[in-house]
FIKOLZA-1660 file (N, C-alpha, C; in steps of 0.1 Angstrom, whole numbers, plus 5000, padded with zeros to 4 digits):
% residues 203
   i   px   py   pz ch aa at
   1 8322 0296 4580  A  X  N
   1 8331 0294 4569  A  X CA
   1 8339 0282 4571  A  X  C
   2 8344 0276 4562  A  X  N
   2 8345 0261 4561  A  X CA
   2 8370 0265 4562  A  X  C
   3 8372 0278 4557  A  X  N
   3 8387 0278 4560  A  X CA
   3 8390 0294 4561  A  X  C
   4 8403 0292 4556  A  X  N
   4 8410 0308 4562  A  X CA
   4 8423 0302 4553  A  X  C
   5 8428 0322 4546  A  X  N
   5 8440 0322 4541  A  X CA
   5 8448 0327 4549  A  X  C
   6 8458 0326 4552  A  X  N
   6 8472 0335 4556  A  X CA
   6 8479 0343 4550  A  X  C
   7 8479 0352 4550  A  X  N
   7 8488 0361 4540  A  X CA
   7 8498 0359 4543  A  X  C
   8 8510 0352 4538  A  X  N
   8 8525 0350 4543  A  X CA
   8 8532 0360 4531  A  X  C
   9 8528 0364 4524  A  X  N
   9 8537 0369 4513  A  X CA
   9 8536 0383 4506  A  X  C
  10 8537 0390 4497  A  X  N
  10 8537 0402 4498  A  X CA
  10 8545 0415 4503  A  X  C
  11 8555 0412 4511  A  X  N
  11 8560 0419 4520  A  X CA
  11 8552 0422 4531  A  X  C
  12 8538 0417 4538  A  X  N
  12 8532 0419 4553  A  X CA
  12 8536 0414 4559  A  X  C
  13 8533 0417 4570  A  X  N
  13 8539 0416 4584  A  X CA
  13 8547 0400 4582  A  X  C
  14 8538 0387 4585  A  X  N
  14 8544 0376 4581  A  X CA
  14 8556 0379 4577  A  X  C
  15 8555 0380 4564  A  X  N
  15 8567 0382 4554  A  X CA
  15 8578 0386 4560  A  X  C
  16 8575 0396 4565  A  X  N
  16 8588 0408 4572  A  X CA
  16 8595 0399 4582  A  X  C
  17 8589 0392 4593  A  X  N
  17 8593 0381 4599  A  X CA
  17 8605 0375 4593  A  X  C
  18 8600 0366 4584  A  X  N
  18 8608 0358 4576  A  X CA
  18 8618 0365 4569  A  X  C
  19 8622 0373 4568  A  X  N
  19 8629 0379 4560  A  X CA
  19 8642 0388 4565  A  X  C
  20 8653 0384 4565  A  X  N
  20 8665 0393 4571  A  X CA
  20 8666 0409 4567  A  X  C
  21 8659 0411 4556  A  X  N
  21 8658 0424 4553  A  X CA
  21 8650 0430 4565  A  X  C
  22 8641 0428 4566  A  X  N
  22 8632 0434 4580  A  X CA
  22 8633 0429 4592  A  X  C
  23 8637 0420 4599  A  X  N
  23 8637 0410 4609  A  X CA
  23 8647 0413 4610  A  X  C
  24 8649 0425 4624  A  X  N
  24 8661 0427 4624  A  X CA
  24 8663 0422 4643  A  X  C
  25 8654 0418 4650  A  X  N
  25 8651 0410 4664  A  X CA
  25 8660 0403 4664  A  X  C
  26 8665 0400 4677  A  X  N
  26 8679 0392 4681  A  X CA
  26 8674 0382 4694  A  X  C
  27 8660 0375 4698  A  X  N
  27 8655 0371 4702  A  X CA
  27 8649 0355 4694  A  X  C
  28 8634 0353 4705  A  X  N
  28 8631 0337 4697  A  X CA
  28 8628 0340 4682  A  X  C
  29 8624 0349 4679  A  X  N
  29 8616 0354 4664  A  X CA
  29 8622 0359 4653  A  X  C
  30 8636 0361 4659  A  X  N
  30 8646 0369 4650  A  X CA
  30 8661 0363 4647  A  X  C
  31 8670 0368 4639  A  X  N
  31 8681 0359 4640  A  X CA
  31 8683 0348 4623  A  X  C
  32 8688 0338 4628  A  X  N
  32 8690 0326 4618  A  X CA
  32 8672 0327 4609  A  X  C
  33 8674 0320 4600  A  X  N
  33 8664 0318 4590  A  X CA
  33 8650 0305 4598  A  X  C
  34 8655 0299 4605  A  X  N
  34 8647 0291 4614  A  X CA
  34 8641 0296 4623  A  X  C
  35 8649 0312 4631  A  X  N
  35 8637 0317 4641  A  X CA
  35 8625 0327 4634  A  X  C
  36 8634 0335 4618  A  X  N
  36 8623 0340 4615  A  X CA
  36 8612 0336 4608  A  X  C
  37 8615 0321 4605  A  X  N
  37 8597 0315 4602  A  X CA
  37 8591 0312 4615  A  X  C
  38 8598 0313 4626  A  X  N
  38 8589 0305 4636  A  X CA
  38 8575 0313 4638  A  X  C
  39 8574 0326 4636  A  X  N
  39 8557 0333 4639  A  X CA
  39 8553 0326 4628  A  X  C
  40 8559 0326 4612  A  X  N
  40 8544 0320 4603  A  X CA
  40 8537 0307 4609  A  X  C
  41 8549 0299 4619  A  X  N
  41 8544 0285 4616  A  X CA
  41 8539 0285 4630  A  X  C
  42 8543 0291 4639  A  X  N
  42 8533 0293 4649  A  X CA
  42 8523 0298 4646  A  X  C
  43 8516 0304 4636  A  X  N
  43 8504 0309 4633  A  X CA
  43 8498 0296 4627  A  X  C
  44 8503 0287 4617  A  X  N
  44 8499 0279 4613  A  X CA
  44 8490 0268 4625  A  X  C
  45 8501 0265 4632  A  X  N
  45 8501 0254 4645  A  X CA
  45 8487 0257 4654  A  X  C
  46 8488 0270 4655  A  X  N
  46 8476 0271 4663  A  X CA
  46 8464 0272 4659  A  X  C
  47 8465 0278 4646  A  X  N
  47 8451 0274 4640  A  X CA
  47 8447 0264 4638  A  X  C
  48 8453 0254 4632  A  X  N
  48 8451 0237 4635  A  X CA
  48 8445 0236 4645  A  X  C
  49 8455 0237 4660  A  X  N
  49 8447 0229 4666  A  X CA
  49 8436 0238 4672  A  X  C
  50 8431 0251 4671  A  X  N
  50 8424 0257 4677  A  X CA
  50 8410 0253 4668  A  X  C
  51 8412 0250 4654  A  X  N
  51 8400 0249 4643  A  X CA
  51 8399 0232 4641  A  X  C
  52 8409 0223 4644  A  X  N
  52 8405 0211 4643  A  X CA
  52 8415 0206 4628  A  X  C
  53 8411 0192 4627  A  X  N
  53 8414 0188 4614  A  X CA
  53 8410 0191 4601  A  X  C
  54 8397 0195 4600  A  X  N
  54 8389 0196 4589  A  X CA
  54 8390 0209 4584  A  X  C
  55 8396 0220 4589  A  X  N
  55 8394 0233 4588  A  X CA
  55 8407 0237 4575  A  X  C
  56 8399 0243 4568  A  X  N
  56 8409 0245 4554  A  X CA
  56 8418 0259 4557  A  X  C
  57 8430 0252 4559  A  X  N
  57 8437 0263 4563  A  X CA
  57 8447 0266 4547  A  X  C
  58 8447 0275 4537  A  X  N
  58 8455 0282 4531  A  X CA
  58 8470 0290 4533  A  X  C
  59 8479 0287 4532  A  X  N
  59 8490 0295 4533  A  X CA
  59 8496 0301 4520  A  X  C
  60 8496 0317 4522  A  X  N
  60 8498 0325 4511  A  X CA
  60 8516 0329 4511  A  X  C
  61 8524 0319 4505  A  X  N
  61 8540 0320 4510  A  X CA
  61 8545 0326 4495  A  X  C
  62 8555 0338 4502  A  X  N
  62 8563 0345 4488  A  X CA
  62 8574 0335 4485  A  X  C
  63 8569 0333 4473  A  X  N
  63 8578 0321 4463  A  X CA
  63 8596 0327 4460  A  X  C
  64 8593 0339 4461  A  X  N
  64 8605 0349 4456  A  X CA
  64 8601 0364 4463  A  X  C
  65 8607 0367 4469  A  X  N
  65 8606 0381 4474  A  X CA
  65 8606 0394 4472  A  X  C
  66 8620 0389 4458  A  X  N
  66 8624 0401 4444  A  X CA
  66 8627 0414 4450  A  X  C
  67 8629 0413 4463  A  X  N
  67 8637 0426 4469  A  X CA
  67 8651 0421 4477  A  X  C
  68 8661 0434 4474  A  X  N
  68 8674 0429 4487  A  X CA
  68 8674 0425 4501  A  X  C
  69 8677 0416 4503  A  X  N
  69 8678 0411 4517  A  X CA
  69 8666 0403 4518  A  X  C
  70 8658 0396 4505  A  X  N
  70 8649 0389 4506  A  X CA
  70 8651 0375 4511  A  X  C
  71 8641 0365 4510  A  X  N
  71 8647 0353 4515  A  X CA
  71 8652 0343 4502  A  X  C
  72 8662 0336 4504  A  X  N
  72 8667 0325 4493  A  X CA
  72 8662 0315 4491  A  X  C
  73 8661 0309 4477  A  X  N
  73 8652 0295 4477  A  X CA
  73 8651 0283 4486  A  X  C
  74 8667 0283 4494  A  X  N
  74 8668 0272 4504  A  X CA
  74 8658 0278 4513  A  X  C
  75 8657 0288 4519  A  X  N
  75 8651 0289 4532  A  X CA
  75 8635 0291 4529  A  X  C
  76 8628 0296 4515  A  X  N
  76 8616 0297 4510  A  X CA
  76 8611 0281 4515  A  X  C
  77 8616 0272 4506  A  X  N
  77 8615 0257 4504  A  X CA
  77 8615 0253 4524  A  X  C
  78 8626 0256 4531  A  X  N
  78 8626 0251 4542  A  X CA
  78 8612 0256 4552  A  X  C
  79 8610 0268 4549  A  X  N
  79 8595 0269 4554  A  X CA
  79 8585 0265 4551  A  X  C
  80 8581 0261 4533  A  X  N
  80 8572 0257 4528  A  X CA
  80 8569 0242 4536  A  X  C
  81 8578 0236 4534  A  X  N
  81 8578 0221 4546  A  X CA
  81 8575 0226 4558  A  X  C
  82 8577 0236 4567  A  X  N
  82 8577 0238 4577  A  X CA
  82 8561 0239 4577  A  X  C
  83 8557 0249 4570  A  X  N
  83 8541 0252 4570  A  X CA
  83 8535 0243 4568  A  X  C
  84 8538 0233 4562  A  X  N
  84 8531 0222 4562  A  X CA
  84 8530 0214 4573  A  X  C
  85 8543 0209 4579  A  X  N
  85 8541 0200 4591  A  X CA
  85 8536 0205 4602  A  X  C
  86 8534 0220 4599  A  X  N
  86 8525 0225 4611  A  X CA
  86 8511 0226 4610  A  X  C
  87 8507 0222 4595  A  X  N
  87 8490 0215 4596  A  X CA
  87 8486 0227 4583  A  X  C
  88 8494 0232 4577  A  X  N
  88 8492 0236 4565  A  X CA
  88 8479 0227 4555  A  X  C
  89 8470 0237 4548  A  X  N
  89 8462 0222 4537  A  X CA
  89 8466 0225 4523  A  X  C
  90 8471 0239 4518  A  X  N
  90 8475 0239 4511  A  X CA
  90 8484 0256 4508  A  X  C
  91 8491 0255 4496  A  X  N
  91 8503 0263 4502  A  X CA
  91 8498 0274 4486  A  X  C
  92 8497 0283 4486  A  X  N
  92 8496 0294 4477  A  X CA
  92 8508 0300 4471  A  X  C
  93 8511 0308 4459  A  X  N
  93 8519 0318 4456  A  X CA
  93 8518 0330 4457  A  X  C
  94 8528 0333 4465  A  X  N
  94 8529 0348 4464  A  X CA
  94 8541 0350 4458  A  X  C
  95 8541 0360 4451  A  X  N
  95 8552 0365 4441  A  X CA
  95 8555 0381 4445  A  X  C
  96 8565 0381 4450  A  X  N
  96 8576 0398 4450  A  X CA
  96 8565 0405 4461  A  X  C
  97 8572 0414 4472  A  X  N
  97 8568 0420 4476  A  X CA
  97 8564 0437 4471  A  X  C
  98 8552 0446 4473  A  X  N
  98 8548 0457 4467  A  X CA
  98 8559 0464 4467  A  X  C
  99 8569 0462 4472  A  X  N
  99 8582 0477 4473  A  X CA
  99 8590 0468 4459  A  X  C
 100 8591 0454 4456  A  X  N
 100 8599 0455 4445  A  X CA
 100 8596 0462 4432  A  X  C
 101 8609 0463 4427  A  X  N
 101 8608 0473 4414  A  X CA
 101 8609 0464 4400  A  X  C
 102 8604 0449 4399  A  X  N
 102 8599 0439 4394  A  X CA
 102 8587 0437 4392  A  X  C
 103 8579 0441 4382  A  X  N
 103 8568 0437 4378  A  X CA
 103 8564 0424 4378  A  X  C
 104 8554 0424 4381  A  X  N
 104 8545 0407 4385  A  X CA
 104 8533 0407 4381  A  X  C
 105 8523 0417 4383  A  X  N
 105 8511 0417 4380  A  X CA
 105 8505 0425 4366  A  X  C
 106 8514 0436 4361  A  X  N
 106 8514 0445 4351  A  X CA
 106 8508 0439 4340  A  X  C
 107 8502 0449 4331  A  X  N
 107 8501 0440 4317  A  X CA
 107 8515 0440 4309  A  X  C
 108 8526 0441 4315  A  X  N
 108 8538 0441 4304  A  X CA
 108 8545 0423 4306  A  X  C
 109 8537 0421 4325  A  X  N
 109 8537 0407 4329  A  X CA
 109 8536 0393 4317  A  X  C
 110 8542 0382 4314  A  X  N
 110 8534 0371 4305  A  X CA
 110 8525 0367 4308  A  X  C
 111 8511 0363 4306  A  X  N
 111 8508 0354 4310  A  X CA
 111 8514 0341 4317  A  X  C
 112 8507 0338 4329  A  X  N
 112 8515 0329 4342  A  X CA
 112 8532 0330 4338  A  X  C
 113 8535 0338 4342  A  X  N
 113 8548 0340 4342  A  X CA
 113 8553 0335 4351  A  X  C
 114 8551 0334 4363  A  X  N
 114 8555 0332 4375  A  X CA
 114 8553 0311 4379  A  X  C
 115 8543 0304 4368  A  X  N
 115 8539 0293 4375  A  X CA
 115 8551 0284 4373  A  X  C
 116 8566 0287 4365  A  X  N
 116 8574 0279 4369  A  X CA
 116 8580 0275 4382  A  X  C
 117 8578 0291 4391  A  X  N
 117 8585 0286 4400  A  X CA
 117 8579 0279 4412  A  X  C
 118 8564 0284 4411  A  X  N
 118 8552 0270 4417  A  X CA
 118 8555 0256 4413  A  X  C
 119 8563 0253 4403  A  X  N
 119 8563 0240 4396  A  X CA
 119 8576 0240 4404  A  X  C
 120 8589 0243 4407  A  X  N
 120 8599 0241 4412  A  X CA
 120 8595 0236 4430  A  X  C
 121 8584 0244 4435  A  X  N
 121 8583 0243 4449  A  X CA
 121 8572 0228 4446  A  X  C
 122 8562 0224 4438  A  X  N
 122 8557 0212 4442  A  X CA
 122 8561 0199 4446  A  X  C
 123 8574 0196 4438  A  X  N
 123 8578 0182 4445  A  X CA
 123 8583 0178 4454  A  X  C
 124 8586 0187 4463  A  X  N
 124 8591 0189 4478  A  X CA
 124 8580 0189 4483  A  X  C
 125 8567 0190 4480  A  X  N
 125 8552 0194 4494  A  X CA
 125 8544 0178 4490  A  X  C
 126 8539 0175 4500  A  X  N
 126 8527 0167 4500  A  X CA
 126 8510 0172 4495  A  X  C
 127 8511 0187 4501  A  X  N
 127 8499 0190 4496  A  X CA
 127 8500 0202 4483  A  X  C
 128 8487 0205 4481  A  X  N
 128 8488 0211 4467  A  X CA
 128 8491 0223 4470  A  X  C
 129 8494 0225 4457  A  X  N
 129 8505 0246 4459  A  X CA
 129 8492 0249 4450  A  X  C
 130 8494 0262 4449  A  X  N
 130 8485 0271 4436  A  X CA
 130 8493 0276 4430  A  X  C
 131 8491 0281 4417  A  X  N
 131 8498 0292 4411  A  X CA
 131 8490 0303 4408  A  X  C
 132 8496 0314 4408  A  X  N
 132 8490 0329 4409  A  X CA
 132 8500 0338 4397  A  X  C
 133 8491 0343 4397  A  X  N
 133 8497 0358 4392  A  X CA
 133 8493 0357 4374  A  X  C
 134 8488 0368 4369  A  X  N
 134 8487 0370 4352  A  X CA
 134 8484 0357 4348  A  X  C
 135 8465 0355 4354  A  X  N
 135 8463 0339 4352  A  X CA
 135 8449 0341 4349  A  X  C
 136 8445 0350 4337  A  X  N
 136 8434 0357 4336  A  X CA
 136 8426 0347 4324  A  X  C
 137 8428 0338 4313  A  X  N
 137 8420 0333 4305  A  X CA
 137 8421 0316 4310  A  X  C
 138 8406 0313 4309  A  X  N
 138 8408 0292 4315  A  X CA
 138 8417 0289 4303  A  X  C
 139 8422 0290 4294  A  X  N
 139 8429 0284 4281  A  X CA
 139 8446 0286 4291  A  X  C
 140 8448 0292 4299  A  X  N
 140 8462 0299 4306  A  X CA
 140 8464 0288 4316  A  X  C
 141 8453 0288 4326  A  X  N
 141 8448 0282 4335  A  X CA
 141 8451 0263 4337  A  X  C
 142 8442 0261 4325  A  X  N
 142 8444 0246 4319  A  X CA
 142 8457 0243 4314  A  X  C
 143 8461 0251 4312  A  X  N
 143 8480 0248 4304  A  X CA
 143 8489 0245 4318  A  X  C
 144 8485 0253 4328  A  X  N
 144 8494 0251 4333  A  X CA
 144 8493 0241 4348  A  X  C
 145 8480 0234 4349  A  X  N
 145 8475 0223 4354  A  X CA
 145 8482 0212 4341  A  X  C
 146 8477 0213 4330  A  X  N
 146 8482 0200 4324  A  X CA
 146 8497 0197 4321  A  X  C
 147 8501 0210 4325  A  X  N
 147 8518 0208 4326  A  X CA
 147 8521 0201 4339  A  X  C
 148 8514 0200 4346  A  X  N
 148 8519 0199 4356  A  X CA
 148 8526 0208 4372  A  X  C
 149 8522 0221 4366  A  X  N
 149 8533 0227 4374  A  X CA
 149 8524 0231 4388  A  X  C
 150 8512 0232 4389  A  X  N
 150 8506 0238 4402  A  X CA
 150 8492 0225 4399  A  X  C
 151 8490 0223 4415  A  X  N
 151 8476 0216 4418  A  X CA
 151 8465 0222 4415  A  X  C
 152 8463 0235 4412  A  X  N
 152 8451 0245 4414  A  X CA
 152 8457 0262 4403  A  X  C
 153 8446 0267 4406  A  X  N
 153 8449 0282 4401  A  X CA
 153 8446 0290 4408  A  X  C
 154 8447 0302 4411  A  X  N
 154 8438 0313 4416  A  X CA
 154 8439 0325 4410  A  X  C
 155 8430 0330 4408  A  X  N
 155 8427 0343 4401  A  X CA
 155 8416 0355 4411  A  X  C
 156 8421 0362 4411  A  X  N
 156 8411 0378 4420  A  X CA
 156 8408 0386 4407  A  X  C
 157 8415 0394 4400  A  X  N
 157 8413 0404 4392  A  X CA
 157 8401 0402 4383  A  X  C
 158 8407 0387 4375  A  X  N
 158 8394 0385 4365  A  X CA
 158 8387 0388 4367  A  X  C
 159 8381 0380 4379  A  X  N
 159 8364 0381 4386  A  X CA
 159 8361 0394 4386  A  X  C
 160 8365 0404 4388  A  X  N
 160 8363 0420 4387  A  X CA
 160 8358 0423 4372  A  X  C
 161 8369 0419 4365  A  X  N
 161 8368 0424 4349  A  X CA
 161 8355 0416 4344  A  X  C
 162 8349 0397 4353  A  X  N
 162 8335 0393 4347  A  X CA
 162 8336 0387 4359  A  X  C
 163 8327 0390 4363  A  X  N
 163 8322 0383 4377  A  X CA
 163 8320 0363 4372  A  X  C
 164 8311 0363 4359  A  X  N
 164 8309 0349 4355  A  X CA
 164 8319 0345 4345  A  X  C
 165 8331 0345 4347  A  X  N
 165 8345 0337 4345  A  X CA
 165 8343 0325 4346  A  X  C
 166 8339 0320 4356  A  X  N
 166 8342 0307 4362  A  X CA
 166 8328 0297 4351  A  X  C
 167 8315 0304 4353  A  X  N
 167 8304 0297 4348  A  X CA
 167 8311 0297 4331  A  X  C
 168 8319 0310 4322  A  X  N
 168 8321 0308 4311  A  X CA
 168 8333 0300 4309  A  X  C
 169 8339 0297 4315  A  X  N
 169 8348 0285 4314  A  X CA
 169 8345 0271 4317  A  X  C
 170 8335 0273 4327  A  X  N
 170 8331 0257 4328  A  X CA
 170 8318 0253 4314  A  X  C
 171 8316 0262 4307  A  X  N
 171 8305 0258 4298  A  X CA
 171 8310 0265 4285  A  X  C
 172 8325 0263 4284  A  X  N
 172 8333 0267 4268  A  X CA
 172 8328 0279 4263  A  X  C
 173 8326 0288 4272  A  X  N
 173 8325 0300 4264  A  X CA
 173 8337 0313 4264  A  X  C
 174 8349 0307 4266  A  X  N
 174 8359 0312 4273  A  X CA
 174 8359 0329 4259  A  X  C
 175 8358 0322 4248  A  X  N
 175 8356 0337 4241  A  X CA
 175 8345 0350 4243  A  X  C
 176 8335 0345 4253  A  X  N
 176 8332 0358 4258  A  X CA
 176 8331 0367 4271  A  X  C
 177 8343 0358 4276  A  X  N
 177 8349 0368 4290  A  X CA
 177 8353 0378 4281  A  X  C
 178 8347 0387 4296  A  X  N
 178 8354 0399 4292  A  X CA
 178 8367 0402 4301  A  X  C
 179 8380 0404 4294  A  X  N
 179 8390 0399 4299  A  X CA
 179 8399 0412 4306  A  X  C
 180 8401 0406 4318  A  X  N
 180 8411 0415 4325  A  X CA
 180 8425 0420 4317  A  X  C
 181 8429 0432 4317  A  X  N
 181 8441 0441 4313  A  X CA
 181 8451 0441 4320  A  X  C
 182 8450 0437 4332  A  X  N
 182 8459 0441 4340  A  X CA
 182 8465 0457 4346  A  X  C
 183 8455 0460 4339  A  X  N
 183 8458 0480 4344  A  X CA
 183 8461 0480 4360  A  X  C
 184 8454 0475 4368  A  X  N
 184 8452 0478 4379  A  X CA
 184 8452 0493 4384  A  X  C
 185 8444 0501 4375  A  X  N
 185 8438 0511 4377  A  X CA
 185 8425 0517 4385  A  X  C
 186 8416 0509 4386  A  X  N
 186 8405 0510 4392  A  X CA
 186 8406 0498 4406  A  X  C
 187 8412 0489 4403  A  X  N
 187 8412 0479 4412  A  X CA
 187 8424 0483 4425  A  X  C
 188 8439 0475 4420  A  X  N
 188 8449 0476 4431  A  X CA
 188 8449 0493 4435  A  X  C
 189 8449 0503 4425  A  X  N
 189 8452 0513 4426  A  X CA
 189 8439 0519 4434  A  X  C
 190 8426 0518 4434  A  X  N
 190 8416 0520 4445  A  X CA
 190 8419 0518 4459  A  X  C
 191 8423 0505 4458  A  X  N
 191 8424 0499 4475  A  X CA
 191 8434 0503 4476  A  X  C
 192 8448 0510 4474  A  X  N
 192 8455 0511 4479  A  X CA
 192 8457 0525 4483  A  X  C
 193 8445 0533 4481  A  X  N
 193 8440 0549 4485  A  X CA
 193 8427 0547 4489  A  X  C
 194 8426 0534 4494  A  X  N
 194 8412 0532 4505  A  X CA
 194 8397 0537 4493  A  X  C
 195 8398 0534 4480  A  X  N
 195 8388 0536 4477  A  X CA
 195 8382 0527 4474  A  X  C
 196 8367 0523 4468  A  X  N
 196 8364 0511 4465  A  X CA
 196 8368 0501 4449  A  X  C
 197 8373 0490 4454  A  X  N
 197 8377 0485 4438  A  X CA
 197 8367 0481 4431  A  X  C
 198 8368 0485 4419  A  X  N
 198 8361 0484 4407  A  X CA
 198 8372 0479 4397  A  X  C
 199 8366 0481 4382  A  X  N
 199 8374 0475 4369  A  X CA
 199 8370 0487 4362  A  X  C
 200 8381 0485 4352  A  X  N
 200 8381 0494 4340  A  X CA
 200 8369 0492 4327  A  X  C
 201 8375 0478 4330  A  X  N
 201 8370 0474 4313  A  X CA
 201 8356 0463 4320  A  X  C
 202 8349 0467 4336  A  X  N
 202 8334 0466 4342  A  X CA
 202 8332 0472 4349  A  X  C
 203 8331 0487 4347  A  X  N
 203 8327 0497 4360  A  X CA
 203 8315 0495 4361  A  X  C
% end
């Protein structure tokens, strides 16, 4: 395989690191907002140089945490640099961890609701961010590249709801995806009772 993502966000382990709400260690790892990034960016560091220059390393960083004792934009932003100069290739959104009581993925979600604050973190990085979340039609997608606000997109769910997303948007047929709901009924709600994910609206 040509790279690898990091889950930094979410509330996993990473996350918990970074975060004074969980990180409650009084050693190198714990403490001020600089020791609790040091595991993400030591995970960064070493994959560099263990995989080389060319190896496409992804970092998946929670933009907003949306729980108490989450991390603040200064210290979000000071990591996001951080993960970079540790050989970061490009930096992902993650939005709210699973315990917040903030909706992010729901269908009551907007569409890309979330890619302003991807647009707030781009001008501070050298390399490209993504934006995520409620990013289910290319018409969504393209808006928010030609705004400007994220280098890229990413989308998981769709692909469930039409595996060929990608082929109907690259050849204008975006009116016959069949379009994800956002239920996360068959899908999040499978994997998160260890069953297998499927879609509602493509079993």
């Amino acid at each position: 395989y040509d790279g690898v993502e990091v889950m930094g966000s979410e509330g996993y382990l990473i996350n918990e690191f970074t975060a004074a709400r969980t990180n409650q260690r009084n050693d190198a790892w714990g403490g001020d907002a600089t020791k609790r990034m040091r595991f993400a960016v030591e995970i960064v560091r070493r994959i560099r140089e263990a995989c080389g220059p060319d190896f496409i390393i992804i970092y998946r960083l929670s933009l907003v945490d949306l729980v108490e004792g989450g991390n603040q934009w200064q210290d979000i932003l000071t990591q996001a640099q951080a993960i970079e100069a540790a050989g970061a290739t490009i930096i992902n959104s993650g939005i709210g961890w699973h315990e917040a009581r903030i909706p992010t993925i729901a269908t009551s979600v907007p569409r890309a609701a979330f890619a302003g604050v991807t647009a707030k973190l781009k001008p501070h990085l050298r390399i490209p961010v993504v934006a995520t979340n409620r990013i289910n039609m290319p018409e969504v997608a393209e808006r928010i590249l030609a705004d400007g606000a994220a280098d890229m997109v990413s989308l998981a769910r769709p692909l469930l709801a039409d595996p060929q997303w990608a082929n109907k948007a690259r050849t204008g047929q975006s009116h016959a995806i069949n379009t994800c709901i956002a239920c996360n009924q068959a899908c999040l709600d499978h994997v998160f009772d260890n069953k297998l994910a499927s879609c509602l609206v493509n079993p």
